[in-house]
C-alpha positions as CSV (number, residue, x, y, z in Angstrom):
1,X,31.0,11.0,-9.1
2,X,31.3,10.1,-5.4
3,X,34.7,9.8,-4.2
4,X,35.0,7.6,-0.6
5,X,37.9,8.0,1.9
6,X,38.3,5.0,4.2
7,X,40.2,6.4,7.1
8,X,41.6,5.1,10.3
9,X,42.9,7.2,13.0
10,X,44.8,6.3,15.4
11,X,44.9,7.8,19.5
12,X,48.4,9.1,20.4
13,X,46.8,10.6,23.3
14,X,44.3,9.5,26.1
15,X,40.9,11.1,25.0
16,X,38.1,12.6,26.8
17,X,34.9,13.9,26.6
18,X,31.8,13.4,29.0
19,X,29.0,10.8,26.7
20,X,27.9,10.1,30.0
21,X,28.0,11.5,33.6
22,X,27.2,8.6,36.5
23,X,27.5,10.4,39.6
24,X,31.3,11.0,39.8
25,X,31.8,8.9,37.0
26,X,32.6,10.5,33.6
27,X,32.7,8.0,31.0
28,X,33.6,8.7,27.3
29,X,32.4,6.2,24.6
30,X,34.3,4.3,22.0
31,X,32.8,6.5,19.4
32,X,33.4,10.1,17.8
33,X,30.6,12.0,17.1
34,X,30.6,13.5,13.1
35,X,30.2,16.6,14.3
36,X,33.5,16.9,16.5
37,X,35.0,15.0,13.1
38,X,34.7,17.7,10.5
39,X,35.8,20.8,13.4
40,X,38.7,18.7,13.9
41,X,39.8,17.4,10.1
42,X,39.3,21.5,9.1
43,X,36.1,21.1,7.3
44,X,34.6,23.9,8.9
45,X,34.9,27.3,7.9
46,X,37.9,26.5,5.3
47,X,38.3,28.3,1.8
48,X,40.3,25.2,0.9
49,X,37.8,22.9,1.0
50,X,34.8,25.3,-0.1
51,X,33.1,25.2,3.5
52,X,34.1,29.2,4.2
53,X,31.1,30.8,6.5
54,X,31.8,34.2,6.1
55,X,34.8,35.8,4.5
56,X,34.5,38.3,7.5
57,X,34.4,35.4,9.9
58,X,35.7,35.4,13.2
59,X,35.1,31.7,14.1
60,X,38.9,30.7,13.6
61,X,40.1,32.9,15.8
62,X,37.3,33.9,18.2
63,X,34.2,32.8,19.3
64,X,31.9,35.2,21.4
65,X,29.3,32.7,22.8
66,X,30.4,29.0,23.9
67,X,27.1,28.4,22.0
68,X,27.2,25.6,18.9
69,X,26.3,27.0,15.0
70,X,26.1,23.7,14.1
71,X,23.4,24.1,11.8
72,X,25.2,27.0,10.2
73,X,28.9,25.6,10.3
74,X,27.7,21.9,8.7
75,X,25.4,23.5,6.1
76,X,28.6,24.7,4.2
77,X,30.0,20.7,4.1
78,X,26.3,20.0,2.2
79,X,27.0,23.1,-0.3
80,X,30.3,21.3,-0.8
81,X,29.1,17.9,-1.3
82,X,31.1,16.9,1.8
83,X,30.1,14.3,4.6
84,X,31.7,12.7,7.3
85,X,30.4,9.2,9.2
86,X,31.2,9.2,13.0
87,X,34.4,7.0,13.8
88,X,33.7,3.6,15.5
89,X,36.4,1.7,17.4
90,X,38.7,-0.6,15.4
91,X,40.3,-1.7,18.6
92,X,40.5,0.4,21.6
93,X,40.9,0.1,25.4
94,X,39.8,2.1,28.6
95,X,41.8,3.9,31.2
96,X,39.9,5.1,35.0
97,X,41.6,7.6,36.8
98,X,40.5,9.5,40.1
99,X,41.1,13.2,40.5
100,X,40.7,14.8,43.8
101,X,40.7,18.1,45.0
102,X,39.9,20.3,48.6
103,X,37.2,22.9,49.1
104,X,39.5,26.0,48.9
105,X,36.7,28.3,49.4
106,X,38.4,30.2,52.1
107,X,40.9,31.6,50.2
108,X,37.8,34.4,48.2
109,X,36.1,34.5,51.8
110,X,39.2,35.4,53.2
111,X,38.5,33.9,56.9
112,X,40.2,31.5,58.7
113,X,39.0,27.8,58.8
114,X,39.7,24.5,60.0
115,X,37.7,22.3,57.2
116,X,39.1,20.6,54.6
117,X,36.5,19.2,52.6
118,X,38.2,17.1,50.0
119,X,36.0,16.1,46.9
120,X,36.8,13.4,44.3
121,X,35.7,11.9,40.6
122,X,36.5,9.6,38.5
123,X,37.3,9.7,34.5
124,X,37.1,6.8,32.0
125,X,39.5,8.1,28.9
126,X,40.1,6.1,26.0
127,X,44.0,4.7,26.0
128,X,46.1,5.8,23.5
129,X,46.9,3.6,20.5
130,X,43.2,2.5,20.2
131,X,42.1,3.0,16.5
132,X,38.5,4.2,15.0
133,X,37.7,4.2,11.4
134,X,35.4,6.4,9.4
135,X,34.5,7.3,6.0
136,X,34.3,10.8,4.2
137,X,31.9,11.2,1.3
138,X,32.8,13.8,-1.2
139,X,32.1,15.0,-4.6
140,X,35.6,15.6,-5.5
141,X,38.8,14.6,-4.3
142,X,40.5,15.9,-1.3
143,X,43.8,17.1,-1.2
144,X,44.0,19.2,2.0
145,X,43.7,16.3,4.3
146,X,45.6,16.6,7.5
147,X,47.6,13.6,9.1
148,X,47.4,14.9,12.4
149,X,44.3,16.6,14.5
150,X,43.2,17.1,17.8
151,X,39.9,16.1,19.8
152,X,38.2,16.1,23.1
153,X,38.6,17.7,26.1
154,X,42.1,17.8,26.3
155,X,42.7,18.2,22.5
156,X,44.3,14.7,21.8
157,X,46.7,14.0,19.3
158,X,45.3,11.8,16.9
159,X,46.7,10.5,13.5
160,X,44.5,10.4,10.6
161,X,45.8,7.8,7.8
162,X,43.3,7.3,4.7
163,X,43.8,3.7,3.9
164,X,41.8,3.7,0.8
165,X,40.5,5.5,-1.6
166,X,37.2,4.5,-3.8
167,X,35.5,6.7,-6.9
168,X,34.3,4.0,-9.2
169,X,31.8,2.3,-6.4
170,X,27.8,2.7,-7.9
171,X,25.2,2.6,-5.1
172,X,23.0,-0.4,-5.2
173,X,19.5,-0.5,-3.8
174,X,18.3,-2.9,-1.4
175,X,17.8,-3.6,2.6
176,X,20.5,-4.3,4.7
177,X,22.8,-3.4,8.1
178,X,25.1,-0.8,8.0
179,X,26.8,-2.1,11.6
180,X,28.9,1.4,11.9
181,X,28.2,4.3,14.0
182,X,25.4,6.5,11.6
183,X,23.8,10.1,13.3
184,X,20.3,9.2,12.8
185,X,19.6,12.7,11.7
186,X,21.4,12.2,8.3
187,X,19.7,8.7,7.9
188,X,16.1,9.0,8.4
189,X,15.2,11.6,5.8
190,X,16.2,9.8,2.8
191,X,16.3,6.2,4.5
192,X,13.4,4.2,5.8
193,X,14.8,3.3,9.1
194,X,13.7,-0.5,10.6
195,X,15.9,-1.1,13.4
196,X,18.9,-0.1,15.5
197,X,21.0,0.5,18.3
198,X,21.5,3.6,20.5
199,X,24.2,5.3,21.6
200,X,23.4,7.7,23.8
201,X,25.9,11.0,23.7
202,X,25.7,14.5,23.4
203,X,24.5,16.7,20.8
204,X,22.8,14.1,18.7
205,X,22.6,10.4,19.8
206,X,24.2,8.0,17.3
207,X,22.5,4.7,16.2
208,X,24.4,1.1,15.1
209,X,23.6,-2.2,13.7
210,X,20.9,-0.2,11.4
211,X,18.7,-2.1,9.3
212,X,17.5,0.5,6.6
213,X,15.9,0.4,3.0
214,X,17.6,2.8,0.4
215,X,20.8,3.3,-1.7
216,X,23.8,1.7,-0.2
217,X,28.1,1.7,-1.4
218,X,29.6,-1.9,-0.7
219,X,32.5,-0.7,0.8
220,X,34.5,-3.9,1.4
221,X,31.8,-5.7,2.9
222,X,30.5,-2.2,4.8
223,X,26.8,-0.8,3.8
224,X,27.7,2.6,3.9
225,X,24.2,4.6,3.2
226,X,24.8,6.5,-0.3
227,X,22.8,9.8,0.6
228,X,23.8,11.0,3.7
229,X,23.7,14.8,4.2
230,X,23.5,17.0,7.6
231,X,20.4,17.6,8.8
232,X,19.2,19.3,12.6
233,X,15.9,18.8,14.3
């Protein structure tokens, strides 16, 4: 049995992160990534859930290298029958703001100077109240979900609200568009993959408006792909 989460979650917060970088311009997308997902719903490394690394591990407390074990971390969701779809926007808007600063560099040198050098960017955050939705795929039910997480560069308060919960949906076979946010990496081993949408962000580009052949859930008019699973390159 496949039990289906539809969630919505809801910005109390401006969120960042940098999809793109244009010059000054950082611009976050109206999309969260799976990956930043389960870290920030507690999938990762939790006994609860049945995702625990390493006993021994110091992951929750202490990470050694700033370099991603994403491949190791999302492995355990798979062992646990556990996937999470990227979030696309339910209703969102944009906020630009400038930050400025002045070449200070003559404070380490220690010397004297007349220049001030000032330096400026620009940030597009998504506004707070905006909502995304999502689904989380599971082989058993849930009951450690949190209400509240954080995400993005500033770690953002979000609110996580499931507004429905299905376990008696059957997967039916056929072609069809699955218009949310899929990562293509999940999609294209089991899924023969026709035609779709980029959306190009950092660590794995997402894909939308997919026409695919396989398994699909009719999740109140959504085709949500039936055997999803996290795969890496």
């Amino acid at each position: 049995m496949t039990v289906i989460y539809q969630c919505e979650l809801e910005l109390h917060d401006h969120l960042y992160y940098a999809t793109r970088e244009l010059g000054r311009l950082y611009e976050t997308e109206a999309v969260i990534h799976n990956y930043a997902l389960c870290y920030a719903l507690g999938f990762v490394d939790n006994q609860k859930y049945g995702t625990q690394v390493d006993p021994q591990s110091e992951y929750r407390y202490f990470c050694r290298e700033q370099v991603p074990q994403y491949a190791v971390h999302l492995e355990t969701l798979n062992r646990a029958g556990i996937y999470v779809t990227p979030a696309g926007s339910l209703g969102h808007q944009s906020t630009l703001h400038t930050w400025k600063y002045a070449n200070n560099a003559y404070h380490v040198e220690m010397e004297q100077t007349s220049k001030n050098i000032p330096s400026f960017g620009r940030v597009k955050e998504i506004a707070p109240e905006s909502k995304f939705g999502f689904y989380i795929l599971s082989r058993q039910a849930l009951t450690h979900l949190p209400r509240w997480i954080r995400l993005g560069k500033w770690m953002s308060k979000a609110e996580v609200v499931v507004k429905e919960e299905f376990t008696k949906l059957k997967p039916i076979q056929g072609t069809d568009v699955c218009s949310m946010p899929l990562n293509p990496l999940d999609v294209m081993f089991r899924y023969q993959v026709m035609s779709y949408d980029v959306i190009n962000m950092p660590p794995v580009s997402l894909i939308q408006n997919v026409r695919l052949s396989g398994n699909f859930y009719d999740v109140d008019g959504v085709k949500l792909p039936a055997e999803m699973q996290f795969r890496f390159s």
